[in-house]
The first five atom37 places (N, CA, C, CB, O) and aatype in JSON, in Angstrom:
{
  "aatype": [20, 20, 20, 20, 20, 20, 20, 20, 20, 20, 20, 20, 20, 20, 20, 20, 20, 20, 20, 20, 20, 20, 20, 20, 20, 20, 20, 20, 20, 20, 20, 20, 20, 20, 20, 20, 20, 20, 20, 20, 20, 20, 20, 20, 20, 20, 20, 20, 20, 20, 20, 20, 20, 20, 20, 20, 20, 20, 20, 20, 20, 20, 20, 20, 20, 20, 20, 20, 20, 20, 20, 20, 20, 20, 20, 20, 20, 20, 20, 20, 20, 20, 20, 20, 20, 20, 20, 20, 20, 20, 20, 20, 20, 20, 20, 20],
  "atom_mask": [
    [1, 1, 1, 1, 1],
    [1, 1, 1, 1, 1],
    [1, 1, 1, 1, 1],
    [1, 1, 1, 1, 1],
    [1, 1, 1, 1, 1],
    [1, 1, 1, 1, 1],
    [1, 1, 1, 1, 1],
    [1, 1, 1, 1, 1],
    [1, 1, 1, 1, 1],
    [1, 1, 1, 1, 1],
    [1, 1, 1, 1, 1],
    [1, 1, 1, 1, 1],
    [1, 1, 1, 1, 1],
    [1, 1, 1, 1, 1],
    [1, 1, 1, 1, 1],
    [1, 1, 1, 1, 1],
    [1, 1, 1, 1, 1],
    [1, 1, 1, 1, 1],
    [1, 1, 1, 1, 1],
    [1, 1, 1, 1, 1],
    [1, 1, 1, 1, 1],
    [1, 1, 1, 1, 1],
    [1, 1, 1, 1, 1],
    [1, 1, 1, 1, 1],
    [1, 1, 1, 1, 1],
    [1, 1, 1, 1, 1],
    [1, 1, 1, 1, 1],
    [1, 1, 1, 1, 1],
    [1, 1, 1, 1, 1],
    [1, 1, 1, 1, 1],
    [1, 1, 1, 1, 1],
    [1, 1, 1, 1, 1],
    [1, 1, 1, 1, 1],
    [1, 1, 1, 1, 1],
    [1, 1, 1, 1, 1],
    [1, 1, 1, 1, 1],
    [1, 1, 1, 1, 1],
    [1, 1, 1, 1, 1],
    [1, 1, 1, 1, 1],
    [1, 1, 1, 1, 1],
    [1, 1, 1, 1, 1],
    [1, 1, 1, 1, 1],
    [1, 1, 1, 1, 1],
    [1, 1, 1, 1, 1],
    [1, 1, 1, 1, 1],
    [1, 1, 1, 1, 1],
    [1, 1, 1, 1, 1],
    [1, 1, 1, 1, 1],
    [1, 1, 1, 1, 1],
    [1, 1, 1, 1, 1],
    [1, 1, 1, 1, 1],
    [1, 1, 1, 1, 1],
    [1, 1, 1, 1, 1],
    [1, 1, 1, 1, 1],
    [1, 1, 1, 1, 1],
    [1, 1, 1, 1, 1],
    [1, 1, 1, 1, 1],
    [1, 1, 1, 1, 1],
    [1, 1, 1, 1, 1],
    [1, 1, 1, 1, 1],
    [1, 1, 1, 1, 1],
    [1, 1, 1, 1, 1],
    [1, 1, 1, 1, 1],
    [1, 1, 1, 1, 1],
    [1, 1, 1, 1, 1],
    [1, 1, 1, 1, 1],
    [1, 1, 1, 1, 1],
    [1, 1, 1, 1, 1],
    [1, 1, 1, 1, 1],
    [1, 1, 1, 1, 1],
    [1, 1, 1, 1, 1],
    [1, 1, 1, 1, 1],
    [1, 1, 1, 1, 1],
    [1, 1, 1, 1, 1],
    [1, 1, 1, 1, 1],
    [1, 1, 1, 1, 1],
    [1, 1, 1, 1, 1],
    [1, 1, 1, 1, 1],
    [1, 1, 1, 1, 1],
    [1, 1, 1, 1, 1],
    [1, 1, 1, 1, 1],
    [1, 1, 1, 1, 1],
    [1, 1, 1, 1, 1],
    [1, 1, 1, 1, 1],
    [1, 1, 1, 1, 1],
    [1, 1, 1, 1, 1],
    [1, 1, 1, 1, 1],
    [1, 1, 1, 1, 1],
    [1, 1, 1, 1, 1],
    [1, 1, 1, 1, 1],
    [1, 1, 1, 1, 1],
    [1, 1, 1, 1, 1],
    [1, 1, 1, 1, 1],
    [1, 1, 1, 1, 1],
    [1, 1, 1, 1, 1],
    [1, 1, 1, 1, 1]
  ],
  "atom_positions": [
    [[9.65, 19.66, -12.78], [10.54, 19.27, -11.7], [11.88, 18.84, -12.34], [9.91, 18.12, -10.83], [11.95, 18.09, -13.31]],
    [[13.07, 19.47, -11.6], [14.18, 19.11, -12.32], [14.91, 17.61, -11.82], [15.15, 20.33, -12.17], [14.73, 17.3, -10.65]],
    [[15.69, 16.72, -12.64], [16.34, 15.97, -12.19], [16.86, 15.4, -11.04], [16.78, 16.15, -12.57], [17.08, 14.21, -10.84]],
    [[17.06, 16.5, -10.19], [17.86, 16.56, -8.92], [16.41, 16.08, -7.95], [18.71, 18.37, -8.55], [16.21, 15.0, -7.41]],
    [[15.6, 17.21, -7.95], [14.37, 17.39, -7.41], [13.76, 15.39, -7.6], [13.4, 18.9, -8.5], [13.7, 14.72, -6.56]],
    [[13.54, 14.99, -8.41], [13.24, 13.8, -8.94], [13.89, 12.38, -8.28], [13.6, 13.97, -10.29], [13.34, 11.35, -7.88]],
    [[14.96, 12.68, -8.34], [15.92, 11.59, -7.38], [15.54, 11.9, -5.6], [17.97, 12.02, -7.73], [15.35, 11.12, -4.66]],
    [[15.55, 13.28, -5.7], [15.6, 13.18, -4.16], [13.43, 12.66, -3.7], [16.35, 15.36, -3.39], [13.18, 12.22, -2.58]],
    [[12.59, 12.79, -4.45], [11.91, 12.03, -4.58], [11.34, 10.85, -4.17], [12.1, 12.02, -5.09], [10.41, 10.55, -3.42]],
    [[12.71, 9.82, -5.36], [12.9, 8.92, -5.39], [13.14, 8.0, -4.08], [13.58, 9.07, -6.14], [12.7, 6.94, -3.62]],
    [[14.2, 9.1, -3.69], [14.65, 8.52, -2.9], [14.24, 7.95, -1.38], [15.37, 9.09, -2.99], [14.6, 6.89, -0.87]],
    [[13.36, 9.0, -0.8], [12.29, 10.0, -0.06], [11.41, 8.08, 0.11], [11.23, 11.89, -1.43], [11.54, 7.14, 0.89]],
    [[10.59, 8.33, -1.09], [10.02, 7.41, -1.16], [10.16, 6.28, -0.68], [9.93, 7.35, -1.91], [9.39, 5.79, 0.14]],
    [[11.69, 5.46, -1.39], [11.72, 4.01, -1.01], [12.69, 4.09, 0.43], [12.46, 2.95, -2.4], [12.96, 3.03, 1.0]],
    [[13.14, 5.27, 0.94], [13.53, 5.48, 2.4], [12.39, 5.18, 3.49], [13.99, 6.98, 2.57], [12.49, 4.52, 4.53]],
    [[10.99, 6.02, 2.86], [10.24, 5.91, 3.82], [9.17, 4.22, 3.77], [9.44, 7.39, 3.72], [8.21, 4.12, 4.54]],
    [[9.45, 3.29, 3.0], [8.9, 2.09, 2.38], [10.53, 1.33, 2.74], [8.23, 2.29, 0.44], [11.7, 1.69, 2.57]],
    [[9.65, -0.24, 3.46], [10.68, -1.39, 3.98], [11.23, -2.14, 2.51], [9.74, -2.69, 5.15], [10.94, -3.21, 1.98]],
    [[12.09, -1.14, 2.15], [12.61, -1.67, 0.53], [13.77, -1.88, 0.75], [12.54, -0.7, -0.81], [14.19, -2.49, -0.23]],
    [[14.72, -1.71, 1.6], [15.77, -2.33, 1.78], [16.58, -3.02, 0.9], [15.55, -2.93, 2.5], [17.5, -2.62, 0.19]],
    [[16.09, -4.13, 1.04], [16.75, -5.53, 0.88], [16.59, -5.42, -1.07], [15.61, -7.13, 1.92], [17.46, -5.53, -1.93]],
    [[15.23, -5.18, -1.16], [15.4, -4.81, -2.7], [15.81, -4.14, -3.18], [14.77, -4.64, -3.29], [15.99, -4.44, -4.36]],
    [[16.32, -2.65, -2.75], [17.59, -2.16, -3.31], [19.14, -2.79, -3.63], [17.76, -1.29, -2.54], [19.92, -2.9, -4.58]],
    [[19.03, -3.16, -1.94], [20.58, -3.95, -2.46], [20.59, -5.01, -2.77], [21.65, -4.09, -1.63], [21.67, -5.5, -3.09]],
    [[19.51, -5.74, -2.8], [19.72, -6.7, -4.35], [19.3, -6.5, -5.53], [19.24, -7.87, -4.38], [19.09, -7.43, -6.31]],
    [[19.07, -5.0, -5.88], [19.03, -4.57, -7.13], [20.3, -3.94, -7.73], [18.01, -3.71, -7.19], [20.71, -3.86, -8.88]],
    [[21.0, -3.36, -6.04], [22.44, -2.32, -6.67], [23.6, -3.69, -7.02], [23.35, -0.84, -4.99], [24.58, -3.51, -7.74]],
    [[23.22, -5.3, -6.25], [24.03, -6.17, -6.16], [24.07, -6.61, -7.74], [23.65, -7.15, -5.07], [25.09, -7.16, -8.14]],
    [[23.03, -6.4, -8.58], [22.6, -6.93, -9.99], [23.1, -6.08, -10.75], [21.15, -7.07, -10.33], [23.68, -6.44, -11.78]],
    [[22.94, -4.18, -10.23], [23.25, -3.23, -11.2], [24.94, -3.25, -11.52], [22.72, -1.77, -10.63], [25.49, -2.96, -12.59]],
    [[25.53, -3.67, -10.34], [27.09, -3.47, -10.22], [27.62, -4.41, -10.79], [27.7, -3.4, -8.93], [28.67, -4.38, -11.44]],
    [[26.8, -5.49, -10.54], [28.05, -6.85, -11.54], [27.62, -6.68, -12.74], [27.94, -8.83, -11.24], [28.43, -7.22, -13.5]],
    [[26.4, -6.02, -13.54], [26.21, -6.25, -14.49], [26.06, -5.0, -15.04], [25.43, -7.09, -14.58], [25.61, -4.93, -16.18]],
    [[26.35, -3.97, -14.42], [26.27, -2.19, -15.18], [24.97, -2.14, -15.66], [27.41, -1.76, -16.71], [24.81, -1.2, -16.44]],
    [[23.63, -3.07, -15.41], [22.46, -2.26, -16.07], [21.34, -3.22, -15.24], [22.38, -2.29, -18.08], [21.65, -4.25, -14.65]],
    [[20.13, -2.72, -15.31], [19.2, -3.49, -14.74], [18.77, -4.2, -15.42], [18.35, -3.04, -14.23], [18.25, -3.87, -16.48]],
    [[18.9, -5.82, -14.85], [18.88, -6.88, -15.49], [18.82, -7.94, -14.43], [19.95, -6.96, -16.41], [19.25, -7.75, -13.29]],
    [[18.12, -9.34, -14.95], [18.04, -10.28, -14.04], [16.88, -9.99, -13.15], [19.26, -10.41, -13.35], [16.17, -9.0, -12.99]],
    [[16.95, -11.58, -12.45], [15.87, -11.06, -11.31], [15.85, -11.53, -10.03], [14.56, -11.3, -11.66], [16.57, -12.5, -9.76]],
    [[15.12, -11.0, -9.16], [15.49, -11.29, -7.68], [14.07, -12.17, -7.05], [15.81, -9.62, -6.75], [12.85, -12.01, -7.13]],
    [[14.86, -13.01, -6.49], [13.93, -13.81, -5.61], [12.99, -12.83, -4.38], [14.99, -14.99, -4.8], [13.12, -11.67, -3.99]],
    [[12.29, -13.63, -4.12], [11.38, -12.87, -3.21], [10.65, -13.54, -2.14], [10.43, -12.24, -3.96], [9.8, -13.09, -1.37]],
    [[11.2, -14.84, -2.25], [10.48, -15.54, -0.91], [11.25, -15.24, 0.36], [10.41, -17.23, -1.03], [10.78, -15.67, 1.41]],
    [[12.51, -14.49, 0.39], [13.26, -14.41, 1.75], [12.85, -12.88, 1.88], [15.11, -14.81, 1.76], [13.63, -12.2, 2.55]],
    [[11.68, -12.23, 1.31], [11.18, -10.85, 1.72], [10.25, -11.33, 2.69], [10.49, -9.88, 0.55], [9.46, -12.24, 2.48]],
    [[10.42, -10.32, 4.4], [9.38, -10.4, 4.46], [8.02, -9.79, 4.55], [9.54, -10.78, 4.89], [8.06, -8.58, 4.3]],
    [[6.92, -10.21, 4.81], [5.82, -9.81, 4.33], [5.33, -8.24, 4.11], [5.06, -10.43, 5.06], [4.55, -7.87, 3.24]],
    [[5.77, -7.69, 4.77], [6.14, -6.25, 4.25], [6.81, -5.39, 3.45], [6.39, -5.87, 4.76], [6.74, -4.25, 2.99]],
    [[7.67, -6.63, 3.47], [8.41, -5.8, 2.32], [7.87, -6.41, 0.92], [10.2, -5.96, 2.43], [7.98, -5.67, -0.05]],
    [[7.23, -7.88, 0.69], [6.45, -8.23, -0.28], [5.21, -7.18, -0.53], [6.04, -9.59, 0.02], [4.75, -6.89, -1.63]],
    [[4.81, -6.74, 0.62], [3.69, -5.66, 0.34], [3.72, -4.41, -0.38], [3.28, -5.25, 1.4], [2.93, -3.9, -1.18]],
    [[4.71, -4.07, 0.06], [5.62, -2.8, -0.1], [5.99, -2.88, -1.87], [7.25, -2.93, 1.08], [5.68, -2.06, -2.73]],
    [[6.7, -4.05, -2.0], [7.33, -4.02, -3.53], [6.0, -4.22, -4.43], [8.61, -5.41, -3.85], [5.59, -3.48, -5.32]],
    [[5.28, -5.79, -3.81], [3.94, -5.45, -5.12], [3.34, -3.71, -5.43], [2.22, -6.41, -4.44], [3.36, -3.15, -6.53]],
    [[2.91, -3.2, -4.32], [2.38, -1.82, -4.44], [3.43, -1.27, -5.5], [2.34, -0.93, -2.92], [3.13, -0.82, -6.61]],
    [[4.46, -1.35, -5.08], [5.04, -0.36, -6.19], [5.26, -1.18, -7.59], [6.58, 0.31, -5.64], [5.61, -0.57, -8.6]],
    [[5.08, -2.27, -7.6], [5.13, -2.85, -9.06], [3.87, -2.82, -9.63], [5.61, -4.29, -9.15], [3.85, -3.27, -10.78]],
    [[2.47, -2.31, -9.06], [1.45, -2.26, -9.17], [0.51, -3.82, -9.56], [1.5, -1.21, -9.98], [-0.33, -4.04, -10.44]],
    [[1.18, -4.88, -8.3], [-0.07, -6.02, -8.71], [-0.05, -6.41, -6.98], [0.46, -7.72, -10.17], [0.3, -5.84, -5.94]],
    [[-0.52, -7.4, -7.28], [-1.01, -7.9, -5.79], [-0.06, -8.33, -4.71], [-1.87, -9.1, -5.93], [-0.2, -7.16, -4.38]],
    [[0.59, -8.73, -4.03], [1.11, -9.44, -3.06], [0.95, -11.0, -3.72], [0.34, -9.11, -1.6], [1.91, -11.66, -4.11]],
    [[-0.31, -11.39, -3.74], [-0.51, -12.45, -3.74], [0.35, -13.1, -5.2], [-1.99, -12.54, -3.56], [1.22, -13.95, -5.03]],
    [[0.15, -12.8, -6.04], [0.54, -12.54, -7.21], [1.98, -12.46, -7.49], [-0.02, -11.52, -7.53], [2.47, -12.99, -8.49]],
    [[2.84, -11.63, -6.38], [4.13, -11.44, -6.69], [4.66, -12.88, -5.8], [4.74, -9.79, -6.19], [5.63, -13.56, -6.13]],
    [[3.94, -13.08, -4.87], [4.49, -14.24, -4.06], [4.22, -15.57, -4.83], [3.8, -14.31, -2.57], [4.92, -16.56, -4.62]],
    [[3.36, -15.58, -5.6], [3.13, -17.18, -6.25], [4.48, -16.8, -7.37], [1.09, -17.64, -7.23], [5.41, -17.59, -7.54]],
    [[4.4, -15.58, -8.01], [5.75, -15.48, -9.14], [7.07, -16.2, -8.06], [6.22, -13.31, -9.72], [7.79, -17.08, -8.52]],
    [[7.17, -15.89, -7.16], [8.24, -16.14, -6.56], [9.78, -14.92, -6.49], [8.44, -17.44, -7.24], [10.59, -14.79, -5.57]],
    [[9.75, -14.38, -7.5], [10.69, -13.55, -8.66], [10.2, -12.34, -9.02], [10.85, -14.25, -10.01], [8.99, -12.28, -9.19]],
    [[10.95, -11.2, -9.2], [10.66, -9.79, -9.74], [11.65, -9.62, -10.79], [10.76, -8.58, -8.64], [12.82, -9.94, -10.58]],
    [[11.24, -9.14, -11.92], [12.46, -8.55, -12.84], [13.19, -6.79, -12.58], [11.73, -8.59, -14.52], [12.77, -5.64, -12.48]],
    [[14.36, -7.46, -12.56], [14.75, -6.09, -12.1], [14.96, -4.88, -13.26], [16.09, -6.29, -11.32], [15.38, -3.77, -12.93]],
    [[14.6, -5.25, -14.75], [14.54, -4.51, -15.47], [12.79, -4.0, -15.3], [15.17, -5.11, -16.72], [12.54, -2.87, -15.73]],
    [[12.03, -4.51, -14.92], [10.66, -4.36, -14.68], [10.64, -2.81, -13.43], [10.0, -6.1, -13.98], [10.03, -1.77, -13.23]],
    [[11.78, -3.64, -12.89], [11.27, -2.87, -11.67], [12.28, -1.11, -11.93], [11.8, -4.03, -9.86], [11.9, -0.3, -11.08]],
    [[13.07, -0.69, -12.61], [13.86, -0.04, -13.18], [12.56, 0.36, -14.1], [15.23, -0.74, -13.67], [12.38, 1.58, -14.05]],
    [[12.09, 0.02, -14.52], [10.69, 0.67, -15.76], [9.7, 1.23, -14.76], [9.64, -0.81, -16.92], [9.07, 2.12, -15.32]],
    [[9.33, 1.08, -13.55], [8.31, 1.52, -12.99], [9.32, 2.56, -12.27], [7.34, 0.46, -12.17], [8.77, 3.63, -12.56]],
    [[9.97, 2.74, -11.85], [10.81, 4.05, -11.49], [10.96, 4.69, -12.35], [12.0, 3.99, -11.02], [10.76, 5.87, -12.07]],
    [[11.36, 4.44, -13.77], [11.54, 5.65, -14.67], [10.22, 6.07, -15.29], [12.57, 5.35, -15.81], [10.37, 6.91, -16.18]],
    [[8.64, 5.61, -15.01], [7.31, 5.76, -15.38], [7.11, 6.55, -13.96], [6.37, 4.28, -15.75], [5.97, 7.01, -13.99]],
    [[7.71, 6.85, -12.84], [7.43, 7.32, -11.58], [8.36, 8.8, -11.59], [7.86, 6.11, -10.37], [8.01, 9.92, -11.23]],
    [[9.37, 8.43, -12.02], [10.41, 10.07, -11.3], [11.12, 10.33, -12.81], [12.17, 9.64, -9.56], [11.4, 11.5, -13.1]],
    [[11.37, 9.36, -13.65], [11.79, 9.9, -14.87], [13.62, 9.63, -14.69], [11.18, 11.7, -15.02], [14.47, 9.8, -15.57]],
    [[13.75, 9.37, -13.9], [15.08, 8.57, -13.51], [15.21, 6.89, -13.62], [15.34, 8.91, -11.99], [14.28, 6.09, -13.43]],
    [[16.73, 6.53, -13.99], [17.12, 5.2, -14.15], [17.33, 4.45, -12.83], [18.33, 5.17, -14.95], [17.65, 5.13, -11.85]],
    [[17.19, 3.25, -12.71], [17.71, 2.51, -11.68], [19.13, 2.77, -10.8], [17.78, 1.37, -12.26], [19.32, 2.75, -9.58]],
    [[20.0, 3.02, -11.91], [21.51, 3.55, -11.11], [21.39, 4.98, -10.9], [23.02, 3.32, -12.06], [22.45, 5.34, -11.42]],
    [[20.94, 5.85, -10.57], [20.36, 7.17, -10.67], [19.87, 7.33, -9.19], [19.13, 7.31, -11.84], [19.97, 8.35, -8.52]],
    [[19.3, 6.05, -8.79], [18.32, 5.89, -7.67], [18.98, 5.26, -7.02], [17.06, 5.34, -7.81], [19.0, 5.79, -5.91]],
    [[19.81, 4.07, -7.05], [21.17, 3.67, -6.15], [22.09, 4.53, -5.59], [22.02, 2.94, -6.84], [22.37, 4.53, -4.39]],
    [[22.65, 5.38, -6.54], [23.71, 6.29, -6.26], [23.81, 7.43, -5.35], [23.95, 6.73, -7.24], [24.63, 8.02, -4.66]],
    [[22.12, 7.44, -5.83], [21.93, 8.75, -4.35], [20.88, 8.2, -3.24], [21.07, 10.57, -4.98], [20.47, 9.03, -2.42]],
    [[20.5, 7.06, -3.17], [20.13, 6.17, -2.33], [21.29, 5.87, -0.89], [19.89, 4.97, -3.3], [21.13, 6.05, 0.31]],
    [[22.69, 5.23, -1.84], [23.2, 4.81, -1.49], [24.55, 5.6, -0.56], [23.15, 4.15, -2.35], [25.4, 5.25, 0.25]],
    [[24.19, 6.62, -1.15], [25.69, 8.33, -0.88], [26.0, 8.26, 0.31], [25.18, 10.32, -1.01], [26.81, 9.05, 0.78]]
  ]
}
């Protein structure tokens, strides 16, 4: 699968998943800081979208909610272990 094919994917994916809010507070992290880094709170998710992000970080709900916090370089590693694309890769045509 080529590159292109991969993003649109990507994209597909967290369009059809209540990820919202964790995008743009991931593109809010990628832009001030040009790379995925830092991390985002997670108690003002709600419960669906906590559902939604553990699944794709592969641990529990329960688990991500006692962390409180996700790393957004973490979460940039399970996208590029998923489509083979970077975090700004997945903003850019997320965001078009």
């Amino acid at each position: 699968m080529n590159k292109k094919n991969r993003r649109a994917e990507a994209v597909h994916y967290f369009k059809t998943r209540p990820l919202i809010h964790v995008l743009e507070a991931a593109r809010v992290k990628y832009e001030a800081y040009g790379k995925a880094c830092g991390t985002m709170m997670t108690e003002k998710l709600a419960y669906k979208e906590l559902l939604a992000l553990a699944e794709f970080m592969g641990m529990s709900e329960h688990a991500l909610d006692l962390k409180r916090k996700f790393s957004i370089a973490r979460f940039e590693r399970r996208i590029m272990d998923s489509w083979g694309i970077t975090l700004g890769e997945l903003l850019e045509e997320y965001f078009k």
